[in-house]
Each structure stands twice: as C-alpha cells, then as structure tokens.
C-alpha positions in Angstrom: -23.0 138.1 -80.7 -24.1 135.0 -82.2 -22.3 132.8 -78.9 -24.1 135.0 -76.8 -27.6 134.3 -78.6 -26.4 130.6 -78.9 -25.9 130.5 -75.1 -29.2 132.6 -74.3 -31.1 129.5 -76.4 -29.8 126.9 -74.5 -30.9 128.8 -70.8 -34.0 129.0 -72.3 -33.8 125.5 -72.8 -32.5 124.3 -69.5 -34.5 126.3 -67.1 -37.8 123.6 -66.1 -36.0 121.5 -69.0 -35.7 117.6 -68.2 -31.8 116.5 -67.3 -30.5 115.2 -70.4 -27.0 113.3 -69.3 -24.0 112.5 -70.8 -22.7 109.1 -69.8 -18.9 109.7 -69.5 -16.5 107.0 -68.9 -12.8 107.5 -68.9 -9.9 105.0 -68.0 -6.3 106.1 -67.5 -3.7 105.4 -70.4 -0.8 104.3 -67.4 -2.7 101.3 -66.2 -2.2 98.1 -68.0 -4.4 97.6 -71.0 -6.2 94.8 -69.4 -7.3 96.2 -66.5 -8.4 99.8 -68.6 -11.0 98.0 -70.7 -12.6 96.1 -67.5 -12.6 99.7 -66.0 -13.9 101.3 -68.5 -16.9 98.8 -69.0 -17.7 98.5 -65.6 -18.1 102.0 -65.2 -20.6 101.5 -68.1 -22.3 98.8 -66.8 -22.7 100.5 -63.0 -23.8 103.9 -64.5 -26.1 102.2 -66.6 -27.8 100.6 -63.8 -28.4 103.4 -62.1 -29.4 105.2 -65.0 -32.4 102.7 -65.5 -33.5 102.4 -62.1 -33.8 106.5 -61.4 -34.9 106.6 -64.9 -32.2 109.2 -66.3 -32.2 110.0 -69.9 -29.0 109.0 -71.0 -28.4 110.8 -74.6 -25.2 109.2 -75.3 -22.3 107.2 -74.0 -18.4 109.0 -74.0 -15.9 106.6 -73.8 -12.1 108.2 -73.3 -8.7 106.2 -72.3 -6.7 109.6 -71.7 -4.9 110.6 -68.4 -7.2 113.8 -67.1 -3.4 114.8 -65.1 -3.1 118.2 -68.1 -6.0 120.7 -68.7 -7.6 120.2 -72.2 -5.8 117.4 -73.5 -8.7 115.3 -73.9 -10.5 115.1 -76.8 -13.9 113.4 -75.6 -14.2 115.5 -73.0 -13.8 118.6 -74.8 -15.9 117.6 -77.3 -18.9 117.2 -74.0 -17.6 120.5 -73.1 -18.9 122.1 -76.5 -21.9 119.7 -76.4 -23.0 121.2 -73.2 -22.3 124.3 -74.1 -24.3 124.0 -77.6 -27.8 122.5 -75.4 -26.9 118.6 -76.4 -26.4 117.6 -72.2 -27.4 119.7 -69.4 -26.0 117.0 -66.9 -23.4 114.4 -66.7 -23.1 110.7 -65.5 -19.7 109.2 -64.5 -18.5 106.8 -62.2 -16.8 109.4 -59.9 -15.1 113.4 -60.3 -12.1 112.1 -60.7 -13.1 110.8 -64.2 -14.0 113.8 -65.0 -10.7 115.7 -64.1 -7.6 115.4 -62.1 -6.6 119.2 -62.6 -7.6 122.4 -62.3 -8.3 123.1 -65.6 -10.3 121.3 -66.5 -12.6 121.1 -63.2 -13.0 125.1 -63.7 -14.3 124.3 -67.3 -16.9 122.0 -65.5 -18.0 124.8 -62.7 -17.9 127.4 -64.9 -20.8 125.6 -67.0 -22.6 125.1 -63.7 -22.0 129.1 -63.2 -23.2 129.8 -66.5 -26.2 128.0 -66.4 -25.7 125.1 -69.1 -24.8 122.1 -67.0 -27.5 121.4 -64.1 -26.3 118.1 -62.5 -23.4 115.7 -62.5 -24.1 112.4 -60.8 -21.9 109.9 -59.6 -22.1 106.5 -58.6 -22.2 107.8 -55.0 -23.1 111.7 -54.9 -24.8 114.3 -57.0 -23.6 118.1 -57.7 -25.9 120.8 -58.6 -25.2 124.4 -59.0 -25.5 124.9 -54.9 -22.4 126.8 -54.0 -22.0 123.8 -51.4 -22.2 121.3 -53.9 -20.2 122.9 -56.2 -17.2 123.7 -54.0 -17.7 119.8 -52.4 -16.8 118.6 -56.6 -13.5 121.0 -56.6 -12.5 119.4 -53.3 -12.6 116.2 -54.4 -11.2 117.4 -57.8 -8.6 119.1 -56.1 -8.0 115.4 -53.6 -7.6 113.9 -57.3 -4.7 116.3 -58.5 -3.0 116.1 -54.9 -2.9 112.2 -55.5 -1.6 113.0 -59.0 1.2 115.3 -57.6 2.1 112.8 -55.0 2.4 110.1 -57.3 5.1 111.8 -59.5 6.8 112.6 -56.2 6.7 108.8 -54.4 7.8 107.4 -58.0 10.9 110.0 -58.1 11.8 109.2 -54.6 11.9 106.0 -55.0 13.7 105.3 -57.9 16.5 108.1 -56.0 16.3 105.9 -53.4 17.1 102.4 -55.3 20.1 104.7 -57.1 21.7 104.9 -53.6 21.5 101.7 -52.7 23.2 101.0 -56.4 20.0 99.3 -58.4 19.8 100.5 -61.7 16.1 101.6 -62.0 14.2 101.0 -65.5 13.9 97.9 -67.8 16.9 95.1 -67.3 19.3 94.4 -70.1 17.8 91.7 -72.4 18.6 88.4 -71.0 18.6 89.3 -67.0 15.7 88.8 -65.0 14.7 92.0 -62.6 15.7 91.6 -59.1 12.3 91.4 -57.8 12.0 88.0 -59.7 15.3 87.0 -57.8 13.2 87.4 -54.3 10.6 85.2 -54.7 12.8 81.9 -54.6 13.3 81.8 -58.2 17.1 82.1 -57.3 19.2 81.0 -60.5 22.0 78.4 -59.3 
C-alpha cells in the first residue's frame, strides 16, 4: 500500500512537471584504466554541454566503472533506478543506451519506468526517448544491438584463442622472462 501511494505521489509529480535528469556516466571495467577515466570524463564534459546549451536541469552527476553485460549488477545504476522510482529524476542524460545497459535486464527496468510513468525522457548525445511506443521500442533495439555485440565478443574471443590452440600458440600471459610472439613480429627479433 504504502509503494503504491509512494508511486501515485510521484505521477502526480511528473505529469506537467519540469524534466529533472540524472547525468549518468558509465565506463566498462575490461578497458584499460587509462582509457576508462578519459571515457568517463568525456562523456561528462559532452553531456554537460549539451546540458547547458538546451538548458536541462541536471540534479546530479552518476559516475559507474561496472560492465552493464549482467542484469542488476550495478550499483549506481540501481541506486537511479530507486531514485526515479522515489520522484528524485524523471529523465536521464547519458552519452548513449548502451551506457545505460547491455542486457535485457536491465533495459526492461528502464522501459518499464517509462510504462509506469516515472521516467519521461532519456537523452543522448545524439537521440532522445520518450514514452512513444516508437521511441521506446527504437532504445530496446539499440539495447538489444548492444548485448548482440556483447554476445559476439565472447564468441570472436573463444574462437580465436581455439584457433591459436591449433596452430600450437599457447594463449594467455608468457612465462616470466619470454616476450609474447606478437613482440617477435615487429622486427624486435632476438639474435
């Protein structure tokens, strides 16, 4: 009773409301560390811009360096999930879907709050979403396009580590001392 009066508050709240966004930013945990913290700024720093120049209320900035490949695994983005559904956000700003999710978990969680009322918009750097059935089933195909590039990742990866087994490479990290074979192709040839 007291979620469904909860909820009921915060319809109340969105319907004529202005958008109030959630900035969230969200860099993989497989890419190397360098290159996670440019990406994570940068997505920042772009959002923001657009932020000021459309003139969007940004209540706060999420910051997350989790893989989105598993349904609720992440904790900043669960924690926007409860924010939206407590009347905190009613729209959310990311670089692109794919930062929001990579699996179909978690991009149900997202639609469902479009369904149920509480989450009005999620903009992008290049595209906007809005409880439009077109609009929402254009985010779960580019959701979806996300997890098939997961999928195929884990598959190329496995392939091609079979592949190196038959032609008798031993795949992972070299015995300390050796160089990897790679190093050996670029003329740095030990005599």
């Amino acid at each position: 009773m007291e979620q469904a009066t909860k909820q009921s508050n915060v319809l109340e709240q969105n319907q004529g409301a202005s958008l109030r966004y959630c900035l969230y930013s969200r860099k993989s945990t497989e890419e190397s560390a360098e290159r996670q913290i440019m990406s994570i700024e940068s997505q920042i720093k772009e959002m923001q811009t657009i932020a000021e120049r459309e003139h969007l209320s940004v209540v706060e900035i999420k910051r997350e360096a989790h893989s989105a490949k598993s349904a609720e695994q992440r904790p900043i983005f669960n924690q926007m999930i409860e924010d939206i559904r407590s009347g905190k956000f009613n729209a959310i700003l990311t670089w692109a879907p794919d930062r929001l999710s990579r699996n179909a978990g978690d991009l149900g969680r997202v639609v469902d709050l479009f369904d149920q009322k509480l989450l009005i918009e999620v903009r992008t750097f290049s595209q906007r979403f809005t409880n439009n059935p077109n609009e929402k089933f254009m985010l779960m195909i580019v959701g979806a396009q996300g997890k098939l590039e997961n999928d195929q990742k884990g598959l190329n990866v496995k392939r091609g580590l079979k592949a190196k087994c038959e032609m008798g490479w031993r795949p992972g990290v070299p015995p300390t001392g050796y160089l990897p074979e790679n190093h050996l192709e670029k003329k740095d040839k030990l005599d």
